[in-house]
N, C-alpha and C positions, 0 to 999 in steps of 0.2 A: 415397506416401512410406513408405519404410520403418520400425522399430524405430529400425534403427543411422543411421540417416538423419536422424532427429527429435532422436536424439539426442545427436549429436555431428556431423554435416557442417553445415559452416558458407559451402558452395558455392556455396548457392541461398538466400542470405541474405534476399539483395533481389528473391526471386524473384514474393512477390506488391507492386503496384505502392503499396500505403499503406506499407510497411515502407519505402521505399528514400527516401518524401515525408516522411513524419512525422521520421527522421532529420535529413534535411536540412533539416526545417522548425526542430528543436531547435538545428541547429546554427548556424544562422541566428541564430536566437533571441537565444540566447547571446553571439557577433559582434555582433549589435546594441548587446544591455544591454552590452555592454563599451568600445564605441565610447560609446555614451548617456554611460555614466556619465562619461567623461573630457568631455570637449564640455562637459557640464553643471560642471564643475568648472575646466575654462579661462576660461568665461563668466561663474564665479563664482555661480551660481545656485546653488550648495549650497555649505555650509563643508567647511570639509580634513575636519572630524571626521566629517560623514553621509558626504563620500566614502571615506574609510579605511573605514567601516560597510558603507557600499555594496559597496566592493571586493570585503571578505572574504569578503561573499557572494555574489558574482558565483565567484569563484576555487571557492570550497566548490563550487556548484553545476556545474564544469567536471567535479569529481570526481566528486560524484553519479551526472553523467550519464552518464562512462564507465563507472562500478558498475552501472547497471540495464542501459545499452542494449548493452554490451559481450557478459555471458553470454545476452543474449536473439539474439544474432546469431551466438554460438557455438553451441548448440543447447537444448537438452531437460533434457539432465544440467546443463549448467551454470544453466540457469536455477532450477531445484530446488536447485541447490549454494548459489545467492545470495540466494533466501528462507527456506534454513533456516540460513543464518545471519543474516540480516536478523531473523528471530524467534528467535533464542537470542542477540542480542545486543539488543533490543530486551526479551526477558523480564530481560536482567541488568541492564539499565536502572530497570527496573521495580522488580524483586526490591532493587535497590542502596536509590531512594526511598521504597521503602514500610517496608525492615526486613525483610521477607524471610526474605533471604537469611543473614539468622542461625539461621532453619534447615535446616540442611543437608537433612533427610529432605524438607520440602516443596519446595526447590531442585529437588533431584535427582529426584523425583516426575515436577516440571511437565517435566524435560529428556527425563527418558524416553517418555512421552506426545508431546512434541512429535518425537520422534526414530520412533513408531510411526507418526504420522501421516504424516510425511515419507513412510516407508519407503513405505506404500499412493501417495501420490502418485507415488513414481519407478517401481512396480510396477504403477500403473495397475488398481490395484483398490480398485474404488469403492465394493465392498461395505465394505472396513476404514477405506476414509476416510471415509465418511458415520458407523462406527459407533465412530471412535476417541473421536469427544468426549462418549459414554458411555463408554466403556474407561475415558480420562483420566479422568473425572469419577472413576470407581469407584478407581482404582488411588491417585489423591489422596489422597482420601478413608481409602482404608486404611492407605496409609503414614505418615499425619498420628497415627495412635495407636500409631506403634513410639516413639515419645519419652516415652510414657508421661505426659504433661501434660494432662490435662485442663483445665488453668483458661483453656489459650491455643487450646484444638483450633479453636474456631470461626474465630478471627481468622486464625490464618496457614492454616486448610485454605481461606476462603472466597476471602483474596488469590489464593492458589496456583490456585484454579477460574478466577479473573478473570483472571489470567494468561496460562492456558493458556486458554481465551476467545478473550482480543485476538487475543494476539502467535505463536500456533502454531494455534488451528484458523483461525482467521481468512484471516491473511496467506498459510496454506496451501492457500489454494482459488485467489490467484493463481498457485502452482506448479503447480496440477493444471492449471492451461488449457493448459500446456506438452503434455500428453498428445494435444493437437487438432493437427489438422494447419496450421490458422490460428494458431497460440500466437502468433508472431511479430509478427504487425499488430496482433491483438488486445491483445496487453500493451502495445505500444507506445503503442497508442490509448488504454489507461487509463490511464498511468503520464503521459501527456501533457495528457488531458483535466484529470486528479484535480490533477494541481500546476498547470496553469494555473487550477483553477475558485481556489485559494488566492490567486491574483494578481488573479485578476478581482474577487474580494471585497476584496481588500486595496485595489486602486484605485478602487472604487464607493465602498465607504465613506469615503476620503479625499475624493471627490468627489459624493456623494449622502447619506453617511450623516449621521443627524442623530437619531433616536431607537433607543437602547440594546436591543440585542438580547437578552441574558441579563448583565446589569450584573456581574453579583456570580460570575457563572463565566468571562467574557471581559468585559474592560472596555472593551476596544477595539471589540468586533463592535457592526456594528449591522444596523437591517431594511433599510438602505438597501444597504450592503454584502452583507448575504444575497441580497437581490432581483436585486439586478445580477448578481451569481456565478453567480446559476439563470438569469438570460434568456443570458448571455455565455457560459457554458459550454455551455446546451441547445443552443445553436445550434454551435458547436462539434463538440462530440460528433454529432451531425447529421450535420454535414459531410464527418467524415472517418469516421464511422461507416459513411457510405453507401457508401463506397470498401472500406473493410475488408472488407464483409457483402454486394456486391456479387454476384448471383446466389442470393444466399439470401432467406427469408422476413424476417428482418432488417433486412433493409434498403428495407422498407415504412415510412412514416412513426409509424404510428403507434409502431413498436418503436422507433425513434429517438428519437423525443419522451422517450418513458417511462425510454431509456436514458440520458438526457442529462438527467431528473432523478432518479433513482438517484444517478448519481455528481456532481450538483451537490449536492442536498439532503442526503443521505449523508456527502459528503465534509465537508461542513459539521458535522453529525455528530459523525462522530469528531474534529477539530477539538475539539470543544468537550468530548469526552468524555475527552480528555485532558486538556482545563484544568483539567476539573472534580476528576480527579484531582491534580493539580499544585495549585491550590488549596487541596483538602483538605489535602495535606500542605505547604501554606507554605511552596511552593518556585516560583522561577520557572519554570527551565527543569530537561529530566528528565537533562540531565548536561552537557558542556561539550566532546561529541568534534570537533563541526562545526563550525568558525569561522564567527561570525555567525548560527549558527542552532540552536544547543544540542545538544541529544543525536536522536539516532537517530528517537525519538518523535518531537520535535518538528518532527521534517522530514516523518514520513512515517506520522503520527499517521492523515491522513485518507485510507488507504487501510481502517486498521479495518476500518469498518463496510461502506465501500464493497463489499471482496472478497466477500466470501460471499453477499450480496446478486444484485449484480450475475453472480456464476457461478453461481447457479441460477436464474438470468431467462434466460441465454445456455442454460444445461443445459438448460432446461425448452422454449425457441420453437426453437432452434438444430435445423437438420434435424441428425437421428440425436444431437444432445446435445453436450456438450464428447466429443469423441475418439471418439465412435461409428464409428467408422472403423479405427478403430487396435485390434492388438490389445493385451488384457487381462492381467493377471496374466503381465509379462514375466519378472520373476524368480523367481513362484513357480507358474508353471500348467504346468514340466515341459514 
C-alpha cells in the first residue's frame, strides 16, 4: 500500500475481511435496537417517556456511527482529520467545565500542542509524537506566565496539562494507528469493542449488579456490571481480534486475552475518570451536544485511557510495530 493510498483511496475499503464484518455487524446492530425499541413500546413494556429517551439515543448513535466509520473508510487523512477534531472539541468541552477557558494563553497553549502532535501523526514521525507531550508539557508551562499572575499559575497551568493529557496526546495515538496498513479493522475493532464493553456493563449491572463499585464517583456502577463487561467484552474482542491479526503474532491467545482486558478494564477506566471529574465540578453531564447522551466526553470518555495503552501493546508485539512498513516522515523527510 502506498502513502497516497493510505491516504485517501477509499477503493479497497473492505479489502481486509474484519473491516467489511464489523461494519455490517454495527449496522445490524443498530436495525436491531431500533426495531427492539418500537416492539417494546407497542407491547407497552416501556412508557412513551423511557421510549422517547430510548429513541434519542438510538438516532444519536446513527450519527455517531457515520462520524467514526465514515472517515475510517475514506482513508488515512481523513481519519486524522476526525480525531483532531474529536480532541479540540472534546478539550473545549473540557476547557468550557472546568473555567479554563477564561484564559486565553493557557487555551491557546493546549491547541497548539495538540495541533503539533497531530502534525507528527499525519507526518508519521514517531520520533515528534512520542516527544510532543514533553514539548506540550514545557510550552504550557511557559506560556501560563505571560499573564503575569502568579496567585492562579498552578491551577490553570495544571488543568491545561490534564487537558492536553486526555484529549490530544491520548486520543491521538488512535490517529497514529491510521499510519499501519491494518488502521482500518484495527480501529474499527476498538471503536466497537470500547462502546459495546459500555453496554455490556450497562446490562450486567441491571442484571447482576448489586454492590457499588466507586459510590461517590459513579453511583450507578457496580462490581457486578464491571465483571460482566470484562468476561463479555474479553471474549468479544477475542473474536474479532483473531480475524483482524489473523497471520500475525497477535493473534495468539494469549495477546487476545490481555487485549480484550486492556480495552474492558481501561475502558472502564476512563469512564469513571471522567465522572470523577464531572463530580468534582457538580455537574452531570460535560455539555448537552448529543441528544440523549451529553457532550462529546460523555460518549467517548472511554476511549481516554484505552488509546495509548492499547497502541503501544500493538506498537510493542505487532511485527515491525504500528506502520513499520510505511514510509516515515512524509511531509518533512524531503
Amino acid at each position: 500500500m502506498t502513502v497516497a493510498q493510505r491516504l485517501f483511496d477509499a477503493t479497497k475499503a473492505f479489502e481486509h475481511p474484519a473491516t467489511l464484518g464489523v461494519v455490517v455487524a454495527i449496522v445490524l446492530g443498530l436495525l436491531t435496537a431500533s426495531i427492539l425499541v418500537r416492539v417494546l413500546r407497542h407491547t407497552k413494556k416501556i412508557s412513551e417517556q423511557t421510549y422517547q429517551e430510548i429513541l434519542a439515543r438510538t438516532r444519536s448513535w446513527y450519527v455517531l456511527v457515520a462520524a467514526m466509520i465514515f472517515p475510517i473508510l475514506l482513508g488515512a487523512a481523513w481519519v486524522c482529520g476526525f480525531f483532531l477534531l474529536l480532541s479540540l472539541l472534546c478539550f473545549r468541552e473540557y476547557s468550557r467545565a472546568t473555567g479554563l477557558n477564561a484564559s486565553r494563553t493557557a487555551t491557546t497553549s493546549v491547541i497548539v500542542s495538540i495541533l503539533v502532535t497531530y502534525f507528527a501523526v499525519l507526518d508519521h514521525w514517531m520520533a515528534l509524537f512520542t516527544t510532543s507531550w514533553a514539548l506540550g508539557i514545557c510550552l504550557i508551562a511557559v506560556i501560563a506566565l505571560l499573564p503575569d499572575h502568579p496567585r492562579d499559575y498552578i491551577r490553570r497551568t495544571a488543568l491545561a496539562i490534564v487537558g492536553f493529557a486526555l484529549f490530544g496526546v491520548s486520543l491521538s495515538h488512535l490517529a497514529f494507528l491510521s499510519n499501519d496498513t491494518l488502521f482500518r479493522p484495527i480501529l474499527l475493532w476498538i471503536l466497537l469493542c470500547t462502546e459495546l464493553n459500555d453496554v455490556f456493563a450497562y446490562l450486567s449491572g441491571k442484571t447482576l449488579g448489586r454492590r457499588k463499585l466507586l459510590p461517590n464517583t459513579s453511583p450507578n456502577k457496580t462490581w457486578g456490571g464491571a465483571i460482566g463487561a470484562v468476561i463479555l467484552t474479553t471474549l468479544l474482542t477475542m473474536a474479532v481480534g483473531r480475524v483482524v491479526f489473523r497471520g500475525t503474532p497477535l493473534e495468539q491467545m494469549p495477546h487476545l486475552l490481555m487485549l480484550g482486558l486492556i480495552i474492558s478494564i481501561l475502558g472502564q477506566c476512563g469512564d469513571l475518570v471522567v465522572s470523577s471529574i464531572k463530580r468534582d465540578l457538580g455537574i452531570k453531564d460535560m455539555a448537552t451536544v448529543i441528544p440523549g447522551h451529553g457532550g462529546l466526553l460523555d460518549r467517548f470518555d472511554s476511549l481516554l485511557i484505552v488509546a495509548p495503552v492499547l497502541f503501544h501493546y500493538l506498537n510493542y508485539f505487532k511485527e515491525n510495530g504500528i506502520g513499520g512498513d510505511q514510509p516515515v516522515r512524509i511531509l518533512t523527510g524531503g
